[in-house]
C-alpha positions as CSV (number, residue, x, y, z in Angstrom):
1,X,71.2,97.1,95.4
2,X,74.3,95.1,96.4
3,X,75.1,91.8,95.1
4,X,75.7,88.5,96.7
5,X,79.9,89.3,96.8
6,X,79.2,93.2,98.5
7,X,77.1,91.4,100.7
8,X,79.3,88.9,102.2
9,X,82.2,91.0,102.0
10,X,80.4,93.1,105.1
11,X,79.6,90.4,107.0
12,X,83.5,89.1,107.0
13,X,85.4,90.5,110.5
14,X,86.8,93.6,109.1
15,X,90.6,92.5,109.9
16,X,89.6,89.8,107.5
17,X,87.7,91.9,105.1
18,X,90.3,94.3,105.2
19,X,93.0,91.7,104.5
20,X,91.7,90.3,101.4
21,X,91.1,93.9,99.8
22,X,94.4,94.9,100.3
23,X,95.5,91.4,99.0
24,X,93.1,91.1,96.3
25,X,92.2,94.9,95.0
26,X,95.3,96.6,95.8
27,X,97.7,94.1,95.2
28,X,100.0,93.6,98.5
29,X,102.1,91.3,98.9
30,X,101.9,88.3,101.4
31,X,105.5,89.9,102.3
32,X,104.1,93.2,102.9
33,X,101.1,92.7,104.7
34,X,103.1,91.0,107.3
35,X,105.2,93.9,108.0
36,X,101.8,96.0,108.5
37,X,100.7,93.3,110.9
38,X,104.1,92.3,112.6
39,X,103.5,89.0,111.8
40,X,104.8,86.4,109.9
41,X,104.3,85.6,106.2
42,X,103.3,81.8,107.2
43,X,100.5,83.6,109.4
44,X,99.5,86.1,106.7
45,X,98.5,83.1,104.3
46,X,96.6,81.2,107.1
47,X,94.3,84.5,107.8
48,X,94.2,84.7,103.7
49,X,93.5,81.0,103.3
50,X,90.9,81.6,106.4
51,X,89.2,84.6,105.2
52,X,89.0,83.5,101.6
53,X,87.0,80.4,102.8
54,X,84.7,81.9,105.1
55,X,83.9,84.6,101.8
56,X,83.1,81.9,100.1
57,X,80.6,80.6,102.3
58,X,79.0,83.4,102.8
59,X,78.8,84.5,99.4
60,X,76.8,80.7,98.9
61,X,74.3,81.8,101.6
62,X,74.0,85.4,100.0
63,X,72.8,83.6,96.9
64,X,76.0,83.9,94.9
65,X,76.8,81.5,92.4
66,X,79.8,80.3,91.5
């Protein structure tokens, strides 16, 4: 069974999903992402910033607990 994290993970957008795993698990830099974007470092940490928040909010309606 999945837990509460798994679970909102999936129901990110995967450009968003996909962001923060290459941020978080893999260990990109804000520097590099932006080159595999083509777009600025400034935008990079918005769509982090963005993404990060919206986990957590789903993670709270999956049940998670911080």
């Amino acid at each position: 069974m999945r837990g509460p994290l798994e679970r909102a993970l999936q129901r990110l957008r995967h450009e968003d999903a996909a962001l923060l795993v290459m941020q978080s698990v893999v260990g990109m830099t804000y520097e590099e992402l932006a080159k595999l974007q083509r777009i600025s470092v400034g935008a990079i940490r918005a769509r982090l910033f963005r993404a990060r928040r919206e986990l957590a909010r789903r993670y709270e309606e999956e049940g998670g607990e911080w």
